[in-house]
N, C-alpha and C positions, 0 to 999 in steps of 0.2 A: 386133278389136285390130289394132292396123297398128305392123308393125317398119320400124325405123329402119334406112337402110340406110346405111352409111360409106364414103366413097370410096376406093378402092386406094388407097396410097403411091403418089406417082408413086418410079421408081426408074429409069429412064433420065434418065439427066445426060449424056447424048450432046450435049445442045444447050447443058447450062452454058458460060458466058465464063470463061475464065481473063484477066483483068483484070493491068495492070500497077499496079495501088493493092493488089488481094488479093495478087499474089506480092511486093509492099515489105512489107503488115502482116503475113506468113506468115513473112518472115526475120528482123523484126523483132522477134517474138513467138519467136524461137527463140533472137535474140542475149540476150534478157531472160530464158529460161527457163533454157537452162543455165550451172548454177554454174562450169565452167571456163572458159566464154569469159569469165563475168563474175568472174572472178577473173584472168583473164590480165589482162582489159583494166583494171580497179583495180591492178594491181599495174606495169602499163607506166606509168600514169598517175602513180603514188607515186614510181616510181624518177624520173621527169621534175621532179615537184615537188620530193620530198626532196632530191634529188642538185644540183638548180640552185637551191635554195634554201638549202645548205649554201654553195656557190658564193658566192652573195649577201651573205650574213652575213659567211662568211671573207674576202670581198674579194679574193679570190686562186682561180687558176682548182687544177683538183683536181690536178696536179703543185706546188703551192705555189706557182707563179710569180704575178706580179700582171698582172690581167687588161685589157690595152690596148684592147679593140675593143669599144664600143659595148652587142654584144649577145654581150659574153663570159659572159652569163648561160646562153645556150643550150649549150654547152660541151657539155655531160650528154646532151643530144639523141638523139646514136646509142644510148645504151642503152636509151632508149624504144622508139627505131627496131624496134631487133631485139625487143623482148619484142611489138611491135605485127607483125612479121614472123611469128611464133609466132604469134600469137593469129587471122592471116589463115588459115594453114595450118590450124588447130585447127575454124576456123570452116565449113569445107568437110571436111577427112579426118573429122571429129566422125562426117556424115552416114552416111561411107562405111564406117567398124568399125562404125558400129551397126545400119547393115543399112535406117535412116530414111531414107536417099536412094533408094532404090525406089517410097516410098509420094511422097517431093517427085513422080520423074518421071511417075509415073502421073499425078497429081493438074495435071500440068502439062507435058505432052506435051513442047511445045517446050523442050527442055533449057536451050538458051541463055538463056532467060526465067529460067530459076532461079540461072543463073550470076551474070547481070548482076544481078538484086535482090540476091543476097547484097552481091556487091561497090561495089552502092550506098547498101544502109544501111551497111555497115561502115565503108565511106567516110565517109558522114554523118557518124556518132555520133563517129567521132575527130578528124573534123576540127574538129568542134564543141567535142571539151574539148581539142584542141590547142589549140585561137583563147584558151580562158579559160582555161587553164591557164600561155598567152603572158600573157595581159594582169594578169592575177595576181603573175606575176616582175618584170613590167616596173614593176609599182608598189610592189612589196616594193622593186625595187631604189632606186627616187625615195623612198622611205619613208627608206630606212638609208641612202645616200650611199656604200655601201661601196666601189661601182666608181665612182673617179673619170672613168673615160671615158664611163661612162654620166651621170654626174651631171647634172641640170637639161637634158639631152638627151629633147626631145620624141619618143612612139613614132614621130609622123608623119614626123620628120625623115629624109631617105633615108637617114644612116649608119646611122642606128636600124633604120628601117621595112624595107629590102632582106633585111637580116642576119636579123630576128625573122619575114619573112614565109617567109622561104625555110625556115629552120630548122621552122616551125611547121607547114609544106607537108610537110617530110619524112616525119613523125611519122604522118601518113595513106596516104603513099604506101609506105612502109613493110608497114601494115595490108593495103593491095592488092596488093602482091605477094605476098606470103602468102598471098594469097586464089586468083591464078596459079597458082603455087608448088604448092598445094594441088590444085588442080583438075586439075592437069597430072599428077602426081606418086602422088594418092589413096591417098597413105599420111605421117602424123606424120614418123615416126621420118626418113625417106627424104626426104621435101621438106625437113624443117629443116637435114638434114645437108648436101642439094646445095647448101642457103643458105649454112652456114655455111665447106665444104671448100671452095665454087667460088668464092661473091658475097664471103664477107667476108677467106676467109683464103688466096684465089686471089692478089691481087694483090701478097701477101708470097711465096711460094713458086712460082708456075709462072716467075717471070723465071729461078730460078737452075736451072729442066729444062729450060725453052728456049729453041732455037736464039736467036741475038741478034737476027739478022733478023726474028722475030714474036714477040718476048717481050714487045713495044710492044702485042701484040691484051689485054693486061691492061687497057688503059687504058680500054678501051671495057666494063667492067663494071660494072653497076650501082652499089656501092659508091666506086667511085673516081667517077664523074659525083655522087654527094649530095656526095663532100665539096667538088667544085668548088662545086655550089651552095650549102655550106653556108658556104662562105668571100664569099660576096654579091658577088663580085668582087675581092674583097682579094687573090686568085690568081690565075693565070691559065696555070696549068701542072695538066692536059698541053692545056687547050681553054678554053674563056670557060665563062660560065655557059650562055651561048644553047643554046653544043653540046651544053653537059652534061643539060641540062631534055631536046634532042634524044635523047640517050642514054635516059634514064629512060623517055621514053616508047615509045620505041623496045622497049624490053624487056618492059614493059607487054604490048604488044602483039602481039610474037611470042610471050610465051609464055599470054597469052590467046589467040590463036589458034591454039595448038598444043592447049591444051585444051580448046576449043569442039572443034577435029577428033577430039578422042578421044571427048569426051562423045558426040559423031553417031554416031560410027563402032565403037565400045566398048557394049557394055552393063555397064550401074551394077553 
């Protein structure tokens, strides 16, 4: 009689690849799995639709005034902004109360690999129902005729197309600072608030603590550079749009590289 003999498990994964396709479907598969990011992000997406699709219909922007500019459909924008700001943060501190971000770094040594996948699907996936959720208002609004500035105005036309491309840009850019925010920050409660005390509700209140001489360093905050670019050049106070795009990414980047230094230098 002759026994069959079974090969050991191998069980060294000393030589597995950590792949940048396996770390996009790993974050991908997480933005899918849990019900709070996919409840923020359906609920950022509804307030964008509902709220600029109320716009649309009333013909009048959401002060009652009657809406002059092209793409006075995006009006509502910034409240997507922020709920997609939320949903960056959410998408990273998720990892960190639940204790799941240990098994990410293990399974994928180089930290920054993990960082940059999250914030490039999440990127993705909004920019992509930013784009259709544009072109959706843009033909409700050709449908109903209610904004006469919009009326028989092609997307493609620059008054149009500047105004809906930029507004439509914010709506992800938004999402990635969040995702910053988060990774810098690795706590909910603490990254939304620095959002909301410093980015949104900075530039009403630090002018009147200080000095006159640097109460002007407000202008170079995030918040105040989207609404330059959401105005497509319609404004050009306190800087153009050029500078303003400067600014956003400017802060991108400092505070993504302030928490890639943490991530290195910190343990999870």
């Amino acid at each position: 009689m002759t026994t069959l003999t079974l090969p050991e498990p191998r069980t060294d994964l000393a030589g597995a690849r950590i792949t940048a396709a396996g770390l996009l479907r790993s974050e991908w598969t997480k933005l899918r799995s849990l019900r709070s990011l996919r409840v923020t992000l359906a609920a950022a997406f509804a307030l964008v639709l509902g709220l600029s699709g109320y716009v649309v219909l009333e013909g009048t922007a959401l002060d009652g005034a009657p809406s002059d500019i092209p793409f006075g459909f995006t009006a509502v924008y910034p409240i997507g902004t922020l709920a997609l700001v939320v949903l960056g943060v959410l998408t990273v501190t998720s990892e960190h109360s639940s204790g799941t971000v240990r098994v990410s770094m293990v399974a994928a040594p180089r930290r920054a690999g993990v960082l940059l996948a999250k914030a490039a699907v999440l990127t993705a996936v909004t920019t992509g129902l930013a784009v259709v959720s544009s072109v959706l208002l843009y033909l409700l609004v050709q449908a109903t005729g209610t904004l006469p500035a919009a009326r028989g105005v092609s997307l493609l036309d620059p008054e149009m197309l500047g105004g809906v491309l930029a507004n439509t840009l914010l709506l992800p850019y938004g999402a990635l600072l969040g995702v910053v925010l988060g990774a810098l920050v690795r706590d909910a409660a603490g990254a939304i608030t620095l959002y909301f005390g410093v980015f949104q509700l900075g530039p009403q209140i630090f002018p009147a603590f200080l000095p006159e001489p640097v109460a002007g360093v407000v202008d170079v905050l995030p918040t105040v550079a989207m609404n330059v670019v959401r105005a497509a050049g319609l404004s050009s106070e306190p800087y153009g749009v050029g500078t303003a795009v400067l600014v956003l990414v400017a802060w991108v980047g400092a505070l993504g590289a302030a928490a890639w230094w943490r991530l290195r230098r910190r343990d999870v």
